[in-house]
C-alpha positions, -999 to +999 in steps of 0.1 A: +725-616-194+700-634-169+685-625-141+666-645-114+635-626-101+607-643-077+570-635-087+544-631-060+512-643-070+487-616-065+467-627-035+435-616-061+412-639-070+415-654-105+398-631-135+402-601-110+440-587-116+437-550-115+462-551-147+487-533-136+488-539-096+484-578-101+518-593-100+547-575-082+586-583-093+615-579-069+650-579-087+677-600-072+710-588-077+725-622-074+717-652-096+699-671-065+670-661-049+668-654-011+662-688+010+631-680+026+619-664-008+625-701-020+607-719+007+578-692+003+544-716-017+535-682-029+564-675-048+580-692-082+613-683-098+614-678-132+642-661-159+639-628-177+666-616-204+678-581-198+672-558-228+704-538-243+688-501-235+713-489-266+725-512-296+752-509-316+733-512-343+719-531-374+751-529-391+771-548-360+739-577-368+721-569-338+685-564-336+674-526-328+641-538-318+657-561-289+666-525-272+638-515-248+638-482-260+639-482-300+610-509-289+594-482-267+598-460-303+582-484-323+549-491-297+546-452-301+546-444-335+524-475-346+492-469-319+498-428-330+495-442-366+468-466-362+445-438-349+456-411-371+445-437-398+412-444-379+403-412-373+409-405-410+384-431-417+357-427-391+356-391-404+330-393-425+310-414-404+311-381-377+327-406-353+348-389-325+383-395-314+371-414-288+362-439-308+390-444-329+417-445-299+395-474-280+395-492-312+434-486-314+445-494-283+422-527-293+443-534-325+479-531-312+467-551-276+453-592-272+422-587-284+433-585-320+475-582-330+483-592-294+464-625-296+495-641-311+513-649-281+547-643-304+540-611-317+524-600-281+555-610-264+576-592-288+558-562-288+549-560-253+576-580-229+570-572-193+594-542-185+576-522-217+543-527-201+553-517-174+568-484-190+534-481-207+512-483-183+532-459-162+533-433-193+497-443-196+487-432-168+503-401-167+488-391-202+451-395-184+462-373-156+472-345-178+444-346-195+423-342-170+440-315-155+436-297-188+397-300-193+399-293-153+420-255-163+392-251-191+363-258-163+346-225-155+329-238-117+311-200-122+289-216-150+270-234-121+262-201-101+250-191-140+231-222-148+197-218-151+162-236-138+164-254-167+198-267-166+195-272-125+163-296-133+172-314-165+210-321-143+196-332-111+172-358-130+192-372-154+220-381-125+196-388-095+171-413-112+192-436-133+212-438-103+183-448-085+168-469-115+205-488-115+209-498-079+173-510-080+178-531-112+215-547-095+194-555-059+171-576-081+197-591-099+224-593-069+218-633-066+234-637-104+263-612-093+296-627-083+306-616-050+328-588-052+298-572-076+268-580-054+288-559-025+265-530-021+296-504-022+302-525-058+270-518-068+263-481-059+300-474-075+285-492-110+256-470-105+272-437-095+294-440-132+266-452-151+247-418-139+273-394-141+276-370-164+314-363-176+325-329-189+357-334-197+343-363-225+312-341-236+335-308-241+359-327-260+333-343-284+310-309-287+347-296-297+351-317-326+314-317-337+320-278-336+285-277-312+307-254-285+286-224-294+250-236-300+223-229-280+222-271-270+261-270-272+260-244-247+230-259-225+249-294-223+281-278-204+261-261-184+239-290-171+270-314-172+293-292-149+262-298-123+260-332-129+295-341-122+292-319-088+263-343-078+283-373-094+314-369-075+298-367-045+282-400-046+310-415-062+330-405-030+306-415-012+303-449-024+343-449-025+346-441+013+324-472+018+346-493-004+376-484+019+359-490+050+347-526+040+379-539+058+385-514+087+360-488+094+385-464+106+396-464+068+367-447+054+373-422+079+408-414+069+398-412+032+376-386+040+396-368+062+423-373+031+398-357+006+391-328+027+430-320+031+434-322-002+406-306-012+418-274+012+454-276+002+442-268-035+418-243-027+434-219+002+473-223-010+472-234-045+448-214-057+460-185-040+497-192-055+481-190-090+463-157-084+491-143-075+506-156-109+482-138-128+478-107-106+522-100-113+520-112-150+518-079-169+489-074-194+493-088-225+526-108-220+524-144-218+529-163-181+570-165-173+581-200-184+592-212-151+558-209-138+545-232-163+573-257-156+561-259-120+524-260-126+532-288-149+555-305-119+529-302-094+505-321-118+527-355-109+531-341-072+491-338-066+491-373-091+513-390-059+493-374-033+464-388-042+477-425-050+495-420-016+462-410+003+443-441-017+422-414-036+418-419-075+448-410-093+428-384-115+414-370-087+443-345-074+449-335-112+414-324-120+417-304-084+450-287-097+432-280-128+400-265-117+417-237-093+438-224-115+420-195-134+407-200-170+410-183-198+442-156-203+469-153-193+476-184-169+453-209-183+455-202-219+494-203-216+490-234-202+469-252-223+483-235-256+520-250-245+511-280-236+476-292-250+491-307-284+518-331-268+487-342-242+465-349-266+488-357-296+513-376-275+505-388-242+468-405-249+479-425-277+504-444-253+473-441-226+453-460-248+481-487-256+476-495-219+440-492-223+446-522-252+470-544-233+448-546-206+415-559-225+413-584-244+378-593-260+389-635-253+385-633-218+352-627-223+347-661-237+364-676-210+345-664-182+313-673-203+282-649-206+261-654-172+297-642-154+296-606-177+254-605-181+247-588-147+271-563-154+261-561-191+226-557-180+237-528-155+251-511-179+222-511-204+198-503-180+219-471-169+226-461-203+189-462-218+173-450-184+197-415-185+189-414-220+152-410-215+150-395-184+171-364-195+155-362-227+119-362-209+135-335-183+142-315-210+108-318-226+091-308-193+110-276-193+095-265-227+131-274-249+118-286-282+115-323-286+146-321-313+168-303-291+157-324-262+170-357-278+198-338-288+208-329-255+201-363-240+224-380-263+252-354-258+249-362-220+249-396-227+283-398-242+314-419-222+351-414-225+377-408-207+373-404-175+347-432-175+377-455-183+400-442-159+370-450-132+370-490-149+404-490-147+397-478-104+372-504-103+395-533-111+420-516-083+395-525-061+386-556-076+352-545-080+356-556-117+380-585-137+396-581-171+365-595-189+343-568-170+364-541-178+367-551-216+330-554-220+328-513-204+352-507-228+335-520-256+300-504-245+316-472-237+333-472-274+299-485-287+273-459-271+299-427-278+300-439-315+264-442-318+254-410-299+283-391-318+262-399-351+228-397-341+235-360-327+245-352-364+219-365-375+194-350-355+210-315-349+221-286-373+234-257-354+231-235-388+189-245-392+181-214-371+197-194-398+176-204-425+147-173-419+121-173-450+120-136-450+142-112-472+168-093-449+188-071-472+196-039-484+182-037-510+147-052-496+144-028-469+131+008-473+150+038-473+128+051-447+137+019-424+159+015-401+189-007-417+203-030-384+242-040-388+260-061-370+297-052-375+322-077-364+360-070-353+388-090-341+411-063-328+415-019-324+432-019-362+397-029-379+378-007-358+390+028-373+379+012-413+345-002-399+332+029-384+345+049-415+326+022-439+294+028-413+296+071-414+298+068-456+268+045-461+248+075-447+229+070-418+204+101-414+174+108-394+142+092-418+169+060-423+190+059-389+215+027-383+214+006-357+248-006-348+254-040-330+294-041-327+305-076-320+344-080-309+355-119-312+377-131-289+393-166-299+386-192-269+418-206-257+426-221-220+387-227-210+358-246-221+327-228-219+320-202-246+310-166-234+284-142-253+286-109-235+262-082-236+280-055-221+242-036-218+234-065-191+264-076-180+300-065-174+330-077-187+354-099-171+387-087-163+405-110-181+394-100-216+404-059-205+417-060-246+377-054-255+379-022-234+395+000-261+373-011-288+342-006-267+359+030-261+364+038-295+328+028-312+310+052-281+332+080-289+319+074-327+283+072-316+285+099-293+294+121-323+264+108-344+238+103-318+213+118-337+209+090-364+231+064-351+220+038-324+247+015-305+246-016-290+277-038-279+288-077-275+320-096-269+319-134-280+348-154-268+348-183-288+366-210-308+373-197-342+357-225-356+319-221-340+325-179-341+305-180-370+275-193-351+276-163-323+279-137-354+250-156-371+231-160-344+233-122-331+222-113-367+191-136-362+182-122-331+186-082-338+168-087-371+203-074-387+197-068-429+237-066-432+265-083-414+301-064-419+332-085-417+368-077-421+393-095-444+417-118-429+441-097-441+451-063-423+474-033-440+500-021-423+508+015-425+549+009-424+556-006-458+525-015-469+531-048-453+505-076-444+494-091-413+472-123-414+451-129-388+449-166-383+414-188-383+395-155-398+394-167-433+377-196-415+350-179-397+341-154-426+337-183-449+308-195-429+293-163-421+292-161-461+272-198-457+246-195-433+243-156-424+205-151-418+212-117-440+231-098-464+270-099-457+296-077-466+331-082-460+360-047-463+396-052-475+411-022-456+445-008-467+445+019-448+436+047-472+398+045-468+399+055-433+423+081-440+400+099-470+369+100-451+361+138-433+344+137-402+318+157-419+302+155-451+303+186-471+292+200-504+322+188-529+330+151-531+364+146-515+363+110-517+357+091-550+339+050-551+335+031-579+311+002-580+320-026-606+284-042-614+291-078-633+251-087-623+235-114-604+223-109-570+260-101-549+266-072-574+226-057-569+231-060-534+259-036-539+241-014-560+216-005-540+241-001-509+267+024-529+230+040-538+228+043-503+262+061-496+257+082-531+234+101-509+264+115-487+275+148-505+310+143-500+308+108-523+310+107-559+303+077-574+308+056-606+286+029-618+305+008-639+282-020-659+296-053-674+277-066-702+288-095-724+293-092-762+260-101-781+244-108-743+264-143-744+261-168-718+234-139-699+207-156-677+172-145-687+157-142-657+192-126-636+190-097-666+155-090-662+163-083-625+197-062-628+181-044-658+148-035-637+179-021-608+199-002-630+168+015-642+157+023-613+188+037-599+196+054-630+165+073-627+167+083-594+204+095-599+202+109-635+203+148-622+230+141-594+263+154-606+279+130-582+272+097-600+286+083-633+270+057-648+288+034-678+290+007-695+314-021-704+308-046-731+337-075-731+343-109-751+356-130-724+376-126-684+411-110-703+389-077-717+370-078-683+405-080-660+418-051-688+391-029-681+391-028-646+429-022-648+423+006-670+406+025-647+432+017-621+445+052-613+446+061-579+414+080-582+392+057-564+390+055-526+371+024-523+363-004-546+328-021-545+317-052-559+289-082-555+308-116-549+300-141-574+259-153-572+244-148-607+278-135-627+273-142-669+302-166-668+313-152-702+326-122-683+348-143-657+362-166-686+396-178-677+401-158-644+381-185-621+414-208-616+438-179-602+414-170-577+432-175-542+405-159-516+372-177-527+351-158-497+361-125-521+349-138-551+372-136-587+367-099-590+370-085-556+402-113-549+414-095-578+409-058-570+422-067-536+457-079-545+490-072-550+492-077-589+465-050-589+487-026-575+458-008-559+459+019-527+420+016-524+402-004-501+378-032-515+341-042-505+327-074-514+286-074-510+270-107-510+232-108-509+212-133-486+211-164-497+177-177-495+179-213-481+139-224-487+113-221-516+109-185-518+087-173-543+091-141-566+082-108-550+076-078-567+104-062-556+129-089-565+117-076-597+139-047-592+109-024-580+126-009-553+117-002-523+089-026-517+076-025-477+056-057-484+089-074-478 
């Protein structure tokens, strides 16, 4: 079937098609074109086949792929597989998705596949691009919106002086620096460059700052929760509120180039737009929240409609000749983050965005550069804008890395910093693709951005890894454990939770390691809160400030740990926190908070919680995760409790004269199990405890470390010899030939008797005794022995504590009291 359509040239000069505005088609429904459309110069007829929009089939020999949409099918899964396949291999290299969707779109488009005119017009026949493009489009205004319902505008109110100077110079001086540079070089400029609105919108992008790119990389370099992580929203929140306003500045003078009245009725456009959002949007979604009853998710119907009135504000904009991301990103940023409306949103609807949508985005993005253009136009057409773009990348590279210097952030972090405010992405693209709308820019300009913006993002991406470590401030050369620190000190904990069931086993675990009045506890309670629907991580500390009334869940924990120390206020000292965090930096704000409060043990829960009805398991998703690197870079001891229940149940609120609970301490040697010697020690002193000292030893001392047995045997001494006349304490000891007598033991003594099982981890075991049991260990954070006490095969009621001692991460050298000569204060 053929159809006759007339093509109106675009009245754009050559080179300066917007690439998706250019040429405008007007179906005829009748095989001849109207006369006057005939006698038109600007208009030529020409012949496009009609697509089948459903075959038949292969089977009926017809060609699927000549169906626009099992083609449309196709396009999809082959850009969502070429980056999948890029980002697999850029992995290593730290590169960022970024990178490896610019480079995709650039595969599948004419710069590489597309350059063979047969294959491109195959692939990509005009009524697909046009679908594209359209899809495209919408995938970059969804995104947008998200990272705008993630924005927390309250960070700028928080910001500091710091993050106030270091924004304001890195946006205000390369701006300046670039529109100085372009006046020198406006004679080399074509013309629709060297217009001064041109030039001050070049320098306005070059300057800005964008969070919606930085937040998205800082999420995958898992920086979120560092101190520079945290300093780079900050700052980059400011900067866009200083970059928006020039760039709307700038873009009011592009509209009023041709009538003046024009730039008028943009701004008067903005502002309406701008007050729609904020006095009746806004208000609708407060009301959402306010009738959305705690704890339940958001009704589905009002995420349907939020999700319409992305497309509405999307046409608004376009219709008002504002930038199609622009209404989006104001939907976005007044609707409330965090739960319940903006985690509901973002949790439904982030994967298809991301996952989905900005793959076919950045097929658009690829059909619309093409590197060969370049060579056409020749390099004294692209060097001004080249050179404009070096200029302002290099200048806000120094100049917020020298900011940052002046306002005493140390020269690493400084660099750091610059280079995470120096990265491009998204929205920088979606301002090219704005720039050749208003043909401020051709094809061959945009594609050289787009090369430059993939470029600088992969190179910063790398040289932040490089330069920054969020776990180096962990690495203390001092010795914070138990069993370094005097009886007669004060022992610091920081005890993490995640929700009110681990709170009841904690405290118990805190009351039996024996706080008294010459050795009181000081107790910093930490409650994680998983970060979903905003950006910006929080770190609450509820002495200083108050807690925000969307996270009301912490209130009951906070309840529960003052009613403890209320009831133990003599010896006990209590301080609390909420982090609300991705899972995957939560290990930074536990490690961190250990750091700072000097903490000589850090208590974790499993990522596995008891239930009292059947015994049944709940497991608590991403924990395994976080515990794992608390176990890597804690700046102390760790310790992490397997609670079924029972534990909590045993423990009086009182300690009295006969032992009414019973622990056992399984001590295989090394380090880990020392650790939990000298912490069971510690509990031994509570009257209601008895304990039993159970000591692994290998047959003929095979496979023992000389220096590991010097230590545990100078420990078990020492402990022996304290507790030789205390009827509470058992001391014994095992000699096995291999991990099956080791296993047989321990299940020997599996009776029922035992409230609590403690163990060290894994750090300086006699292999010999773990023989064989290494490969059926399914929780590695537990170590073999303590995955094993805490399973089902067991077939154990009692809890489980698994001790791991600091992990010294620099030359330390040999103390006495590594010795086993314990205490020692020099330490």
């Amino acid at each position: 079937m053929v159809r006759v359509y007339p093509i109106y040239r675009s009245l754009a000069p050559s080179g300066h098609s917007d690439g998706f505005r250019s040429t405008m088609k007007v179906q005829v429904a009748e095989l001849h074109a109207p006369s006057n459309a005939i006698q038109s110069p600007e208009m030529i007829l020409t012949c496009h086949s009609i697509q089948n929009t459903h075959p038949y089939g292969i089977f009926y020999g017809e060609n699927p792929l000549n169906s626009s949409f099992t083609l449309l099918l196709l396009e999809i899964a082959i850009i969502i597989t070429i980056i999948q396949i890029l980002r697999f291999l850029s992995k290593p290299l730290k590169q960022p998705r970024i990178v490896a969707e610019i480079i995709g779109g650039l595969i599948i488009g004419p710069s590489v596949l597309g350059h063979n005119k047969k294959f491109f017009s195959f692939m990509f026949p005009d009524n697909a691009q046009y679908v594209l493009r359209n899809i495209g489009l919408m995938g970059f205004m969804y995104f947008v919106f998200v990272i705008g319902v993630k924005m927390d505008l309250s960070l700028v109110k928080k910001a500091g002086k710091k993050e106030m100077y270091i924004a304001f110079s890195g946006m205000v001086f390369p701006l300046i620096i670039v529109v100085l540079a372009a006046m020198i070089m406006r004679n080399s400029m074509d013309n629709d460059l060297a217009k001064f609105t041109s030039i001050g919108a070049i320098a306005s992008s070059m300057a800005i700052t964008s969070f919606p790119c930085i937040y998205t990389i800082l999420e995958e370099l898992n920086l979120l929760s560092s101190e520079v992580g945290r300093m780079s929203l900050s700052t980059s929140i400011i900067c866009d509120a200083i970059g928006l306003n020039a760039f709307f500045a700038f873009e009011a003078a592009k509209q009023g180039e041709t009538k003046p009245m024009a730039a008028l009725w943009y701004l008067i456009s903005l502002a309406v737009l701008v007050a729609f959002c904020v006095i009746f949007v806004g208000r609708g979604m407060q009301w959402i929240v306010d009738h959305t009853p705690e704890g339940d998710p958001v009704d589905q119907g009002y995420v349907v409609a939020i999700l319409l009135l992305v497309l509405v504000m999307g046409f608004l904009t376009d219709f008002f000749g504002v930038a199609i991301a622009t209404g989006p990103m104001m939907l976005g940023l007044v609707i409330p983050d965090g739960p319940p409306l903006g985690s509901n949103l973002v949790a439904r609807c982030e994967t298809l965005i991301f996952e989905f949508l900005m793959p076919i985005a950045f097929i658009f993005i690829g059909i619309t550069t093409d590197v060969y253009s370049m060579a056409a136009v020749g390099w004294l057409h692209l060097s001004p804008l080249f050179a404009l773009a070096l200029i302002g990348y290099f200048s806000k590279l120094l100049v917020t890395a020298m900011a940052a210097v002046f306002v005493n952030v140390p020269l690493r972090e400084s660099l750091t910093m610059s280079l995470i405010l120096s990265l491009r992405g998204q929205v920088e693209i979606l301002l090219y693709l704005h720039w050749m709308d208003k043909v401020i820019i051709g094809q061959p300009g945009f594609t050289l951005l787009i090369l430059l913006t993939a470029a600088v993002t992969g190179t910063c991406t790398a040289l932040i890894s490089i330069l920054y470590d969020p776990t180096k401030p962990y690495m203390v050369n001092k010795r914070r454990t138990i069993q370094h620190t005097s009886p007669e000190n004060e022992v610091r904990i920081v005890l993490c939770m995640h929700d009110l069931e681990s709170v009841d086993g904690l405290i118990k675990l805190v009351e039996v390691s024996n706080p008294t009045v010459t050795s009181p506890f000081s107790i910093f309670a930490l409650h994680l809160i998983e970060l979903v629907g905003r950006a910006a991580p929080l770190f609450i500390d509820h002495e200083e400030q108050e807690l925000p009334s969307k996270y009301r869940s912490s209130e009951a924990i906070l309840g529960a740990l003052k009613l403890y120390q209320e009831s133990q206020n003599a010896y006990l000292k209590l301080r609390t926190f909420t982090a609300v965090s991705p899972k995957k930096t939560m290990y930074q704000d536990i490690c961190k908070l250990a750091l700072e409060c000097k903490a000589t043990l850090v208590i974790l829960p499993f990522h596995k919680e008891h239930l009292d009805i059947g015994g049944a398991e709940v497991v608590l998703a991403g924990v395994r995760s976080v515990n794992s690197h608390v176990l890597a870079h804690a700046p102390c001891s760790v310790g992490i409790l397997v609670d079924k229940g029972n534990f909590q149940r045993a423990v009086p609120a009182i300690s009295t004269e006969n032992s009414v609970h019973h622990f056992v301490l399984l001590f295989l040697g090394g380090a880990d199990a020392r650790e939990a010697l000298v912490f069971a020690d510690r509990m031994a002193g509570n009257r209601s405890i008895s304990l039993t000292v159970i000591r692994f030893l290998s047959y003929n001392f095979n496979g023992d470390n000389e220096m590991e047995k010097k230590l545990d045997d100078g420990l078990v001494t020492w402990f022996w010899v304290k507790n030789e006349k205390n009827d509470r304490v058992i001391y014994k000891e095992v000699v096995v030939r291999g991990g099956d007598e080791t296993i047989a033991a321990i299940q020997a003594m599996n009776d029922d008797s035992y409230d609590l099982w403690i163990v060290g981890r894994k750090h300086g075991i006699n292999p010999v005794l773990l023989e064989g049991l290494t490969n059926w260990s399914e929780n590695q954070e537990l170590g073999v022995i303590g995955d094993y006490l805490s399973s089902v095969d067991f077939g154990s009621s009692a809890s489980v504590l698994v001790m791991q001692q600091q992990i010294m991460r620099s030359n330390v050298g040999t103390t006495p009291c590594s010795l086993g000569i314990f205490p020692c204060n020099s330490c």
